[in-house]
C-alpha positions as CSV (number, residue, x, y, z in Angstrom):
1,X,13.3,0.2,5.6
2,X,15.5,2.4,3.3
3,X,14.2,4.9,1.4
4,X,15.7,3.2,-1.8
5,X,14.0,0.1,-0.9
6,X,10.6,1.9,-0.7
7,X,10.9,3.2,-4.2
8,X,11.9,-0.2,-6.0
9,X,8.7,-2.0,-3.8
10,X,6.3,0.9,-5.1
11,X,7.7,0.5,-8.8
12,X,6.9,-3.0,-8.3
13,X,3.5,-2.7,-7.3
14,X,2.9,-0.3,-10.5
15,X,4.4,-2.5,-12.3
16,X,2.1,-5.6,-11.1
17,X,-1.2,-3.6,-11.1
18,X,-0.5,-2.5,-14.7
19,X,0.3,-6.5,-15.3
20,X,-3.1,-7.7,-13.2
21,X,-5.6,-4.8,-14.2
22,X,-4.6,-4.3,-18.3
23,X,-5.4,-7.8,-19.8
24,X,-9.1,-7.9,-17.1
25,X,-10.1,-4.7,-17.9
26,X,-9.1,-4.9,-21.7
27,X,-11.1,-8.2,-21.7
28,X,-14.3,-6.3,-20.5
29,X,-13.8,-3.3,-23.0
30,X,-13.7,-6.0,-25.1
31,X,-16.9,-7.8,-24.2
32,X,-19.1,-4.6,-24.0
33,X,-18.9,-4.1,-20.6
34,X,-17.5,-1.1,-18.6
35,X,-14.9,-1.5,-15.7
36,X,-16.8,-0.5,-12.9
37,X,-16.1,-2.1,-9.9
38,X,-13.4,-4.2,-10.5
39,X,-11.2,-0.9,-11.7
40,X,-12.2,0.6,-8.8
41,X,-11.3,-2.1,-6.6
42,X,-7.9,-3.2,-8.0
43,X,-7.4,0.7,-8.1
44,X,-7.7,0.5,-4.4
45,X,-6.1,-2.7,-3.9
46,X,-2.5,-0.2,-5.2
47,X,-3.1,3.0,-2.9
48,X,-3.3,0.8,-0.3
49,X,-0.3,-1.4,-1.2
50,X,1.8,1.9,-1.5
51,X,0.5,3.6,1.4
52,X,1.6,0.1,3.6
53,X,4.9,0.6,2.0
54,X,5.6,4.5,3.0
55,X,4.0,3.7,6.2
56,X,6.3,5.5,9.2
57,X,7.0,3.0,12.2
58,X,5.9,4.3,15.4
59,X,8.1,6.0,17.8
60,X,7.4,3.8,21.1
61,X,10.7,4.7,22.3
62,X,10.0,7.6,22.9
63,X,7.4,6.9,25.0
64,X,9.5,4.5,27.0
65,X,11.9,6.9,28.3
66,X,9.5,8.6,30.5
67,X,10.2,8.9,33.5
68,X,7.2,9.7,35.4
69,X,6.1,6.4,36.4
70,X,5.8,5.9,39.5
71,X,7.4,2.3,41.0
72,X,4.8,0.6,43.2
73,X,5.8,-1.9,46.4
């Protein structure tokens, strides 16, 4: 994936966590109660969205091109 389309999918998922977690955790302020748990999790929920998204593939060809295997009969 390009680099350009990394940024635009992590501006994204800002975007949506501010659009999820602002109207829930203003309704709790609200109510009297503190975040807590659901902060933490939807907190969460975007580190590992964005970490998904800059993950780096894995280099298997590399491994491929070994030649040290030794053919069987």
């Amino acid at each position: 994936m390009k680099k350009s389309a990394k940024v635009l999918l992590t501006i994204g998922a800002i975007f949506l966590y501010f659009l999820i977690a602002t109207p829930i955790i203003g309704g709790m302020k609200e109510s009297g109660h503190s975040t807590g748990l659901i902060g933490i999790i939807l907190l969460a929920a975007l580190i590992g969205a964005i970490r998904a998204i800059w993950k780096k593939p894995n280099d298997d060809n590399e491994n491929k091109n070994d030649d040290s295997s030794v053919l069987q009969k």
